[in-house]
C-alpha positions as CSV (number, residue, x, y, z in Angstrom):
1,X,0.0,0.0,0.0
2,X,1.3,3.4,-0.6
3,X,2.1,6.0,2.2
4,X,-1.3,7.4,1.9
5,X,0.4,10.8,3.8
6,X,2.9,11.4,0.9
7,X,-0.7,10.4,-1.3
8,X,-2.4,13.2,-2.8
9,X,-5.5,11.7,-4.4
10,X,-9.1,9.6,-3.7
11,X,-10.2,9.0,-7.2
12,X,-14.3,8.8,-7.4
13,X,-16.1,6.9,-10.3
14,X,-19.5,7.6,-11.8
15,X,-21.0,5.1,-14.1
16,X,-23.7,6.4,-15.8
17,X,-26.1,4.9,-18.0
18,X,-24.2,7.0,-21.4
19,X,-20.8,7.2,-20.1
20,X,-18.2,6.2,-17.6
21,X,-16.1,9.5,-15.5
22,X,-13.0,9.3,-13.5
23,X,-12.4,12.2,-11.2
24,X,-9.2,12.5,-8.7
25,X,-9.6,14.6,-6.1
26,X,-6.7,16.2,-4.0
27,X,-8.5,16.5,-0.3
28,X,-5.8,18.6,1.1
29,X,-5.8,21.3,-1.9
30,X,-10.2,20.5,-1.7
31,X,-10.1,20.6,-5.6
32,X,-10.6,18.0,-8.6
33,X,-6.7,17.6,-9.9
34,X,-7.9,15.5,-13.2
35,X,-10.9,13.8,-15.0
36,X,-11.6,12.1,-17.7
37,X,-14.6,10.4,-19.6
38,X,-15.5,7.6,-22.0
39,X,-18.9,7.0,-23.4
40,X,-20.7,3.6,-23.2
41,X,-23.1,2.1,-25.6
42,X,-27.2,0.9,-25.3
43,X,-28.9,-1.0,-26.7
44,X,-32.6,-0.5,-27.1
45,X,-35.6,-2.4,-28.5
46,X,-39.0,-1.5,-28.7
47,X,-40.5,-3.7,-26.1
48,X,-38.9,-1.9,-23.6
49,X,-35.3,-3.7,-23.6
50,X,-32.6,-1.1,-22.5
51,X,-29.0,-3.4,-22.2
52,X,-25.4,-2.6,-22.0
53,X,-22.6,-5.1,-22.1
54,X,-19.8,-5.7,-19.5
55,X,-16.9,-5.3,-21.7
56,X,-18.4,-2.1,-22.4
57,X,-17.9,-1.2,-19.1
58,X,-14.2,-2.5,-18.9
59,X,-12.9,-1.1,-21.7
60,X,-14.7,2.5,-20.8
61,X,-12.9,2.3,-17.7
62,X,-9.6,1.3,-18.9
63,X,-9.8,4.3,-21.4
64,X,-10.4,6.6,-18.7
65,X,-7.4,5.3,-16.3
66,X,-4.9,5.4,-19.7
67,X,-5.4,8.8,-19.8
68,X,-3.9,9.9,-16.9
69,X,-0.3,10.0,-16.2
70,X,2.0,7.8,-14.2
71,X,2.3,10.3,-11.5
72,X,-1.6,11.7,-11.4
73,X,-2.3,7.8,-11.1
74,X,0.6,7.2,-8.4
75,X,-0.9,9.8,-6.2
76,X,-4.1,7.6,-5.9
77,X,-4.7,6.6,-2.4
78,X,-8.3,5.2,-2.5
79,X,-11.0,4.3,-4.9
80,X,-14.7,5.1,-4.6
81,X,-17.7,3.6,-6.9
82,X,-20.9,5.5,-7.9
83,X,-23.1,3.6,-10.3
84,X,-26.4,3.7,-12.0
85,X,-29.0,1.7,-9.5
86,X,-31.1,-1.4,-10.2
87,X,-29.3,-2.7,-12.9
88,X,-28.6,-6.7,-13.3
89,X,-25.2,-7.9,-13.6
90,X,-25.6,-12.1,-13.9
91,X,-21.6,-13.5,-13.8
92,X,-20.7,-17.3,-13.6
93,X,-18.6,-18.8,-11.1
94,X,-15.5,-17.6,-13.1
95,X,-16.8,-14.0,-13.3
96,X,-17.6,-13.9,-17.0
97,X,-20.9,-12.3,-18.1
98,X,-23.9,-14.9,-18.8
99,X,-25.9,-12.5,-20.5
100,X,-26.3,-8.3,-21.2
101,X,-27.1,-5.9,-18.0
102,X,-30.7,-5.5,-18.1
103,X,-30.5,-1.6,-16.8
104,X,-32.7,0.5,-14.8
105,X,-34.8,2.1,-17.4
106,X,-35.7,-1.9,-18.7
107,X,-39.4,-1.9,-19.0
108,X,-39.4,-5.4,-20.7
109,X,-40.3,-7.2,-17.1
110,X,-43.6,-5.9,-16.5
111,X,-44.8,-9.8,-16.5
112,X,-42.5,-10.7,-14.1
113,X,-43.5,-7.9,-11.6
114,X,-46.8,-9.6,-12.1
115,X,-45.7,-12.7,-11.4
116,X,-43.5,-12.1,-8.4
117,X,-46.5,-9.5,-6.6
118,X,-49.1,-12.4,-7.2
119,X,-46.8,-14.9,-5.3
120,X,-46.2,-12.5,-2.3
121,X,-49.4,-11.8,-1.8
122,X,-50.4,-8.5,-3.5
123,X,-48.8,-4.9,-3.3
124,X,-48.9,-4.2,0.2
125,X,-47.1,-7.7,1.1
126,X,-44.4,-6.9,-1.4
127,X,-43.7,-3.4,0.6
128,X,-43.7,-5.3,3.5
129,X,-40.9,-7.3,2.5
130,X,-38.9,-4.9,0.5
131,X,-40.1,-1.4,1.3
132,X,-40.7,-0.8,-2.1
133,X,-43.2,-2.1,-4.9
134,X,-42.2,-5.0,-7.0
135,X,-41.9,-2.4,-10.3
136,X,-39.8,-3.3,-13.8
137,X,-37.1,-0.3,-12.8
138,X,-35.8,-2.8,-10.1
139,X,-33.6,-5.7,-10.0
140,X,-35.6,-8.9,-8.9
141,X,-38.0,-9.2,-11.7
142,X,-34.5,-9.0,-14.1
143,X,-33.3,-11.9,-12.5
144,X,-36.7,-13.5,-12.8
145,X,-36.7,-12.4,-16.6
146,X,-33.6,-14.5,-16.7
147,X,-34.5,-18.0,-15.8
148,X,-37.8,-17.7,-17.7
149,X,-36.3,-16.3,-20.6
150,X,-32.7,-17.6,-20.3
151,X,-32.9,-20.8,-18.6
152,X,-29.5,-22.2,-19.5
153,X,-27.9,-18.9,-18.7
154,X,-30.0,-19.1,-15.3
155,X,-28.5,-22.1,-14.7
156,X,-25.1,-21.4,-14.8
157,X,-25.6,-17.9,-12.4
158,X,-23.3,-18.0,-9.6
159,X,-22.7,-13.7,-8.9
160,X,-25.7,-11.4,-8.6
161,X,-24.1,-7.8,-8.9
162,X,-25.1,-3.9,-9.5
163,X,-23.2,-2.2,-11.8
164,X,-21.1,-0.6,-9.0
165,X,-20.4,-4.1,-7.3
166,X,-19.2,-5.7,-10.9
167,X,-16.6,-2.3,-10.8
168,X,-16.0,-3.1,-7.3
169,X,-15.4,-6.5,-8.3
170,X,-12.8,-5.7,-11.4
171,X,-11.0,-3.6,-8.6
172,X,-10.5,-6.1,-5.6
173,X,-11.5,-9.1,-6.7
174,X,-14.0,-9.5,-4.0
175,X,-18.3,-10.5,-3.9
176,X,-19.7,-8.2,-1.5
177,X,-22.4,-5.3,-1.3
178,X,-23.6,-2.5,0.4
179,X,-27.5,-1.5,2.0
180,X,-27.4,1.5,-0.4
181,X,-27.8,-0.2,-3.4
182,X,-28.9,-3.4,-2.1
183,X,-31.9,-1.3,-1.1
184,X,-33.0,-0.4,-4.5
185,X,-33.1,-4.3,-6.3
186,X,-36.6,-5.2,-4.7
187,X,-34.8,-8.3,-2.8
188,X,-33.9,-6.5,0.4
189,X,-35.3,-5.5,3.5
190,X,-34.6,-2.1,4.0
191,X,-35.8,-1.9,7.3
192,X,-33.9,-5.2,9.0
193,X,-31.0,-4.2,6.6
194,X,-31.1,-7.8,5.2
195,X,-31.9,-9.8,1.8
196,X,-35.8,-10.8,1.9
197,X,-36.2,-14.9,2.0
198,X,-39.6,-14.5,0.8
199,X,-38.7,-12.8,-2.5
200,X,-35.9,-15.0,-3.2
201,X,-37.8,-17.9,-2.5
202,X,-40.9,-16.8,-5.6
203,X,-37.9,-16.3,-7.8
204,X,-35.8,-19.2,-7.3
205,X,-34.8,-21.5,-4.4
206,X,-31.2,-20.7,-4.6
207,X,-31.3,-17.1,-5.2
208,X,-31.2,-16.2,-1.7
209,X,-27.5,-18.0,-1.3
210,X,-26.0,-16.7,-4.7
211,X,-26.6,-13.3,-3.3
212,X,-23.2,-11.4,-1.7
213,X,-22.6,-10.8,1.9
214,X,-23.7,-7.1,3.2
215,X,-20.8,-4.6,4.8
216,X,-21.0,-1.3,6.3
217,X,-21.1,2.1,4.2
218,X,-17.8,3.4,6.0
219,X,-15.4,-0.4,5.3
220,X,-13.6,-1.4,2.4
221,X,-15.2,-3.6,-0.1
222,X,-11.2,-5.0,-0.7
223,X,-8.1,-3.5,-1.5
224,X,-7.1,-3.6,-5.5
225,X,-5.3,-6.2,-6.6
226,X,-1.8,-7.0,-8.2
227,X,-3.4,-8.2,-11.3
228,X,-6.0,-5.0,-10.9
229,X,-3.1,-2.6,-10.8
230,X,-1.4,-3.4,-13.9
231,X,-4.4,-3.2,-16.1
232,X,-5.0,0.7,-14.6
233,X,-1.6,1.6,-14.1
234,X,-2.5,2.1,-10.6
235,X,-0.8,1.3,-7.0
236,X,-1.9,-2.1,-5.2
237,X,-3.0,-2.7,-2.1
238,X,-5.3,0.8,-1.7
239,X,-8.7,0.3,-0.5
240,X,-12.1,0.6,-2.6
241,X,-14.8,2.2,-0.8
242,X,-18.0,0.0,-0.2
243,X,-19.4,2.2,-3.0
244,X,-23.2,3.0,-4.0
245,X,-26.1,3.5,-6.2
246,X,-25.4,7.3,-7.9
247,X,-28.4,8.5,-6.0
248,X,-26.8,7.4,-2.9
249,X,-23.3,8.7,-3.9
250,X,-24.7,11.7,-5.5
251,X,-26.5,12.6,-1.9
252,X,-22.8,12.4,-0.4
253,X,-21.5,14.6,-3.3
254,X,-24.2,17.1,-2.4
255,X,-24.2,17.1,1.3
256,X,-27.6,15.5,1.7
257,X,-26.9,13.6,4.5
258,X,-28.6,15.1,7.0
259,X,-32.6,15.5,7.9
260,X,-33.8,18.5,6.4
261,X,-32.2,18.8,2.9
262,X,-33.1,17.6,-0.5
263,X,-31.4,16.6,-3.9
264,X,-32.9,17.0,-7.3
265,X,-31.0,15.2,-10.7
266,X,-31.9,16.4,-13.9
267,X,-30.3,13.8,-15.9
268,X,-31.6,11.2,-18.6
269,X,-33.4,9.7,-15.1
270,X,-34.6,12.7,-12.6
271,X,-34.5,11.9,-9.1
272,X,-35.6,13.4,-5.8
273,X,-34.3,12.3,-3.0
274,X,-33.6,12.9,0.9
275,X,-31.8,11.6,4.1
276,X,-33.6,10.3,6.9
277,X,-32.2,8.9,10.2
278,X,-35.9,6.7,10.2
279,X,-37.0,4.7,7.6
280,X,-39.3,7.1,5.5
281,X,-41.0,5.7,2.4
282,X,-44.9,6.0,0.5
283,X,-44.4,3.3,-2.4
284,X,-47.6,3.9,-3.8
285,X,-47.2,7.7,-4.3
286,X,-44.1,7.2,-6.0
287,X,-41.3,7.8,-3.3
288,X,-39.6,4.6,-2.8
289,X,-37.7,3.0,0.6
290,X,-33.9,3.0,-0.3
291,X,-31.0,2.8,2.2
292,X,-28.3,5.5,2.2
293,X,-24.5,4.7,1.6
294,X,-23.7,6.7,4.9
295,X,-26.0,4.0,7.0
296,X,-28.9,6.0,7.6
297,X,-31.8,6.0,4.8
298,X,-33.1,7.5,1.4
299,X,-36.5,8.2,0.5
300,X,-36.3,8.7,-3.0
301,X,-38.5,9.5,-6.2
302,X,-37.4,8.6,-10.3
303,X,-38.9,9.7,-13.2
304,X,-37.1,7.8,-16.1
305,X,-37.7,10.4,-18.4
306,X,-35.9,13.9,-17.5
307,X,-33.7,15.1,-20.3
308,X,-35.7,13.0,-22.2
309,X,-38.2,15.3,-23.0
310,X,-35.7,18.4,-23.8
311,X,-33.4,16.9,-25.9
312,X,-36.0,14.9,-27.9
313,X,-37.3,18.7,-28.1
314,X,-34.1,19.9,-28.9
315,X,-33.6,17.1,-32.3
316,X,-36.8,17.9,-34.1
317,X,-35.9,21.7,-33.7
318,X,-32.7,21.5,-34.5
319,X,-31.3,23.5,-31.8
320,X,-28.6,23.5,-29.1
321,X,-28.9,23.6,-25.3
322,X,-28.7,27.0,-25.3
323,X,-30.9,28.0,-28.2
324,X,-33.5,25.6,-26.3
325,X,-33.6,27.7,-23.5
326,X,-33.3,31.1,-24.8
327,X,-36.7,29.9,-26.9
328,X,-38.7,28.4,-23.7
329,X,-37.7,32.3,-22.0
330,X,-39.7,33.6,-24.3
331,X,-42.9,31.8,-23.4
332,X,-45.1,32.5,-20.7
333,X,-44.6,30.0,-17.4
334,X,-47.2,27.3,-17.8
335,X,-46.4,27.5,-21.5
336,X,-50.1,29.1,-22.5
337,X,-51.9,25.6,-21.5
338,X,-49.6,23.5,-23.6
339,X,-48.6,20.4,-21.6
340,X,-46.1,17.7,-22.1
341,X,-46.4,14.3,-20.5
342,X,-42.6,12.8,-21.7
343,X,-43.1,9.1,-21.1
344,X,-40.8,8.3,-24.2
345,X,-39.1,5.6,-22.0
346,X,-42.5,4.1,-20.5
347,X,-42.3,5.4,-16.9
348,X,-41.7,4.6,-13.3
349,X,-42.9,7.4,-11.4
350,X,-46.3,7.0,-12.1
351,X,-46.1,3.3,-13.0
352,X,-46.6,3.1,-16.5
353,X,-44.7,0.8,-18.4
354,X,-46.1,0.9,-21.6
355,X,-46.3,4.8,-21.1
356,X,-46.0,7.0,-24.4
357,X,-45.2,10.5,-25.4
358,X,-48.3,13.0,-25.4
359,X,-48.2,17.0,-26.2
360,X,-51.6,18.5,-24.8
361,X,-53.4,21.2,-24.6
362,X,-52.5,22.7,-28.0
363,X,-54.7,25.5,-29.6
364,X,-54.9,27.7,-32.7
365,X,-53.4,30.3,-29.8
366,X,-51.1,28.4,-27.9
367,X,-48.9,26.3,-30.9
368,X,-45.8,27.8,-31.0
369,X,-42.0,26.6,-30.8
370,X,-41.5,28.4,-27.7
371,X,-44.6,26.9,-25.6
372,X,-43.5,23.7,-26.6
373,X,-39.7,24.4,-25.8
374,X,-41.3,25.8,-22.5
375,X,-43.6,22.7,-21.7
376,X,-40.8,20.4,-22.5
377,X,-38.9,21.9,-20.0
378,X,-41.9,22.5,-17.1
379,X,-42.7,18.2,-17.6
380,X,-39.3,17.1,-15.5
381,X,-40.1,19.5,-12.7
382,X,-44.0,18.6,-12.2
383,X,-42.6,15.1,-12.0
384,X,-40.0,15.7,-9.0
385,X,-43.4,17.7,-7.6
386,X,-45.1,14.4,-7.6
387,X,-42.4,13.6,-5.2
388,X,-42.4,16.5,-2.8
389,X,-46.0,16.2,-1.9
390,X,-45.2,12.6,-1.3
391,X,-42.3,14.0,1.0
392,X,-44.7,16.6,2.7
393,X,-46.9,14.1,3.2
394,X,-44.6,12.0,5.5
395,X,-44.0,14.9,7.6
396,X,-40.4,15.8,5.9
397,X,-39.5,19.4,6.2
398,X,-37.6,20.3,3.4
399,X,-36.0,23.6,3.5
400,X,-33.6,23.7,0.8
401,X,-32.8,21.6,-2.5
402,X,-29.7,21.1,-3.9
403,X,-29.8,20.3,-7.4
404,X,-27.2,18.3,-9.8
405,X,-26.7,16.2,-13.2
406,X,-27.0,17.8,-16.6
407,X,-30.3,20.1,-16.4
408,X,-28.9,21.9,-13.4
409,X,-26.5,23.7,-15.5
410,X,-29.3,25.6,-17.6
411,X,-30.6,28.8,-15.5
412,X,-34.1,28.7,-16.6
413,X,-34.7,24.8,-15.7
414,X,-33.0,26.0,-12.0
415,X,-35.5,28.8,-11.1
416,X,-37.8,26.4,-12.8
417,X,-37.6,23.7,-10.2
418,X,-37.8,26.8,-7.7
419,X,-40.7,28.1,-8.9
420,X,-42.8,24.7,-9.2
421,X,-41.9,23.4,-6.2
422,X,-41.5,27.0,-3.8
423,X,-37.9,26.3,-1.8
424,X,-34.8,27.8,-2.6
425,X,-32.6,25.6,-5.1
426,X,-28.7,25.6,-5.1
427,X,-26.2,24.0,-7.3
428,X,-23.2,22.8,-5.8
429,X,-19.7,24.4,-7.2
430,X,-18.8,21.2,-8.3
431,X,-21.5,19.5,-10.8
432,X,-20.0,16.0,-10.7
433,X,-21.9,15.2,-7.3
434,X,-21.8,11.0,-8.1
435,X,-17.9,11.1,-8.6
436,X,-17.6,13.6,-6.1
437,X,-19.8,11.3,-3.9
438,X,-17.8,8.3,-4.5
439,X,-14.4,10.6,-4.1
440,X,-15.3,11.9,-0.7
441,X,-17.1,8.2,0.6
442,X,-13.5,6.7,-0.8
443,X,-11.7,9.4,1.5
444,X,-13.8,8.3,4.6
445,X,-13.2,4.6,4.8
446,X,-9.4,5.8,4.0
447,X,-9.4,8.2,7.0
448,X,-11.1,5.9,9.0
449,X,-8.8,2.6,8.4
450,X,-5.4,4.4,8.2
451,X,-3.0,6.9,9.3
452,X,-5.3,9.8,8.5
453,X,-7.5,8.5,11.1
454,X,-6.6,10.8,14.4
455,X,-6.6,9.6,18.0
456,X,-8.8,6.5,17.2
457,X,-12.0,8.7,16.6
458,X,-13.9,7.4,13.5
459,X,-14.8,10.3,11.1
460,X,-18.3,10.8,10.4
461,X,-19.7,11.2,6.9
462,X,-21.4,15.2,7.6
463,X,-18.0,16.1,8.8
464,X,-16.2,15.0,5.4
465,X,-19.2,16.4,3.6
466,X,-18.9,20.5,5.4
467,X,-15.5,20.3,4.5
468,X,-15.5,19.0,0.7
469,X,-18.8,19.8,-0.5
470,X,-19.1,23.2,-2.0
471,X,-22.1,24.7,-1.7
472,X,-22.0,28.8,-3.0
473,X,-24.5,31.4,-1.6
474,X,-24.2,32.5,-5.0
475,X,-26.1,30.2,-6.6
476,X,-28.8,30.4,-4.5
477,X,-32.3,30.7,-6.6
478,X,-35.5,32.1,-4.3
479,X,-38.9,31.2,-5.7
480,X,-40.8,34.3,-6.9
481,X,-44.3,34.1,-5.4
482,X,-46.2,35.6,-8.5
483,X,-44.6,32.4,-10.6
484,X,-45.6,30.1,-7.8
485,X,-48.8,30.8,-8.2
486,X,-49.3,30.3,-11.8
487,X,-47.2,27.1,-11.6
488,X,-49.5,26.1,-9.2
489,X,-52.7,26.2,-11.7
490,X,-50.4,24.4,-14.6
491,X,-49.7,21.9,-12.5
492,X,-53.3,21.0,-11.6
493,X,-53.6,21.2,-15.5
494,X,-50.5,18.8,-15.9
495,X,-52.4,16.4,-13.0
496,X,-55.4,16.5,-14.7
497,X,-54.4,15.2,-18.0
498,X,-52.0,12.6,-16.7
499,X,-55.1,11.1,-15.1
500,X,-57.5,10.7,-18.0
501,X,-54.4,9.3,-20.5
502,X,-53.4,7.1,-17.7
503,X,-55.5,4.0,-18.3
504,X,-53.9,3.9,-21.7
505,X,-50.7,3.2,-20.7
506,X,-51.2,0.4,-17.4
């Protein structure tokens, strides 16, 4: 292991569902030294099939590790793992892929969801079991899809994995997992913190013992290995953080982890999401029972289709990101009526798989370029309001949101999500909150297993997160009360139509 004093670096990983970014951050300078990005490719069919491929991921990653130098990839001391959530890794016992990930925005397994609520019992006896609703997002009906649909594959499965544990698993050689993530595939217990027997059990007999053994957000998942090393050029012997979902390692990046505060992702998913010492969940209404990577817990809503919406917007108009937004400015909030339900992707959040695409509300008035570019725009934040009133209605207090991914860098979609949902937004100085997550969660489990660690004291996760996470008065965005209120009748409009179309798409 290297002298982690004379060490300079924590490197933090975010796979995402396009790409795969590297980030080394110097924790004594409190600044990102380096980063670096490769893309990764999906495939799609139209039934809802939304795979990647694992030697995509290893050969994105090796990309991004070759371009660093020797000495920016000496200075690594520790590793930590952000990566998209829910999606189904099946290895055999020699760690070789048996089939494609099946990702999170997968809305092929909508039978299987079937299938497995029948067997528990209904909805209410899924929750029980996994604090969640058995929905085609999560991981267990993948694995179900699997031995109905590829028996001999099925047969053969000896490692269950997320996309962060197969990473995980390239770096240390090790088959373990954390609550985090574990909390997200729809086999776990949030609650007890344990895999559920009864889920396994409807899926296969010996599901429940292929699945990894659970460790604690703050330990090592391994150290990297020899053979590790030489493929990334990097030293061996530093630890890998346990690692996490990216909403889980995107909290850390932005400080959510404590009562009180809430994130918001604008990305090709949007998320909403906040930490809770308690368990906090309302399935039904969309906000979902997840465990934090910190140990506490994560109430948290998805929309699968954020960005979605914009740049699909965006390719018929042929225009930029920019010229997107300059055009929606020019429209009136509430875009004149014109509403835009953006279920290109099916959706999650509401549950509707076979969702489509609708533009509504148009008139011989309304029908312009920029009420549509302004619509567009207005659909991913009346999603994350779905969530909030779910929030509010569990008693959560939130008094600020910190917002990330892609859409947070456009001003009008930030006093957007001000306006719709009436609390003051910031962005964080640094926009890379998942592989700033994973950077900083990689510096706590080094601090807290090494000579960083001072006078025996463990290090606590807020701590880490006052001193490393950025958060700039200037960016703070006030709702204006006049906009409130007229997002507050296009939203009943947006609700309204969402209800009738509905029963199209179940």
């Amino acid at each position: 292991m290297p002298n982690t004093i004379e060490a300079a670096t924590v490197a933090g990983i975010d796979m995402g569902t396009q790409s795969i970014k590297v980030v080394l951050y110097d924790w004594k300078a409190r600044s990102i030294t380096a980063s670096t990005q490769e893309p990764v490719e999906l495939i799609a069919e139209n039934d809802g099939t939304r795979e990647q491929k694992t030697e995509w991921y290893d050969a994105a990653l090796e990309k991004c590790f070759a371009a660093f130098s020797p000495e920016q990839k000496n200075s690594i001391a520790a590793i930590g793992i952000s990566g998209h959530q829910h999606g189904f890794v099946p290895l055999d016992a020699d760690g070789r892929a048996l089939y494609n990930v099946k990702l999170w925005n997968d809305t092929s397994t909508a039978e299987e969801c079937r299938i497995i609520t029948e067997a528990a019992g209904g909805d209410d006896a899924v929750i029980a079991e996994v604090c969640n609703l058995m929905l085609p997002g999560f991981t267990a009906p993948k694995i179900l899809w699997l031995k109905r649909h590829k028996s001999e594959a099925f047969a053969r499965l000896r490692y269950i994995m997320l996309p962060h544990d197969y990473l995980n698993y390239r770096f240390t050689g090790e088959y373990r997992a954390e609550c985090g993530d574990a909390s997200g595939m729809a086999v776990f217990n949030g609650k007890t913190r344990s895999w559920s027997q009864k889920i396994c059990a409807i899926i296969d007999e010996k599901l429940i013992g292929l699945l990894p053994p659970l460790i604690n957000s703050d330990e090592p998942n391994g150290f990297v290995t020899a053979a590790a090393a030489k493929r990334f050029g990097i030293p061996a012997g530093i630890p890998v953080s346990s690692g996490g979902g990216d909403n889980m390692m995107s909290a850390i990046g932005t400080g959510t982890v404590r009562d009180g505060f809430l994130s918001m992702s604008l990305g090709t998913s949007g998320t909403l999401y906040g930490y809770s010492e308690t368990p906090l969940a309302d399935p039904k209404n969309g906000l979902s029972g997840f465990n934090s990577s910190t140990g506490g817990y994560l109430p948290l809503l998805c929309t699968m289709n954020c960005t979605v919406a914009t740049e699909e917007t965006r390719r018929i108009f042929n225009l930029g990101v920019k010229e997107l937004d300059e055009l929606a400015a020019k429209a009136r909030p509430g875009a004149d009526g014109i509403v835009f339900l953006p279920f290109f992707n099916g959706e999650r959040t509401p549950n509707l798989p076979n969702g489509r695409a609708s533009i509504i509300g148009i008139t011989a008035a309304n029908f312009s370029r920029e009420n549509v570019a302004r619509a567009a725009l207005e659909s991913a934040i009346f999603g994350m309001r779905c969530g909030l009133e779910a929030f509010q209605g569990l008693g959560f207090k939130a008094r600020e949101i910190r917002i990330t991914g892609g859409g947070s860098k456009s001003p009008i979609w930030r006093q957007m999500a001000a306006d719709i949902m009436n609390i003051p937004v910031k962005r964080p100085v640094n926009a890379e909150s998942a592989a700033m997550g994973g950077a900083i969660q990689a510096l706590w489990c080094l601090t807290n297993s090494s000579s960083l660690k001072k006078k025996g004291t463990p290090v606590g996760i807020a701590a880490l997160t006052d001193e490393h996470v950025d958060i700039s008065d200037t960016e703070s965005i006030k709702p204006d009360s006049n906009t409130v209120a007229a997002y507050n009748k296009a939203y009943a409009e947006y609700n309204k139509y969402l209800k009738a179309l509905s029963p199209l798409y179940i």
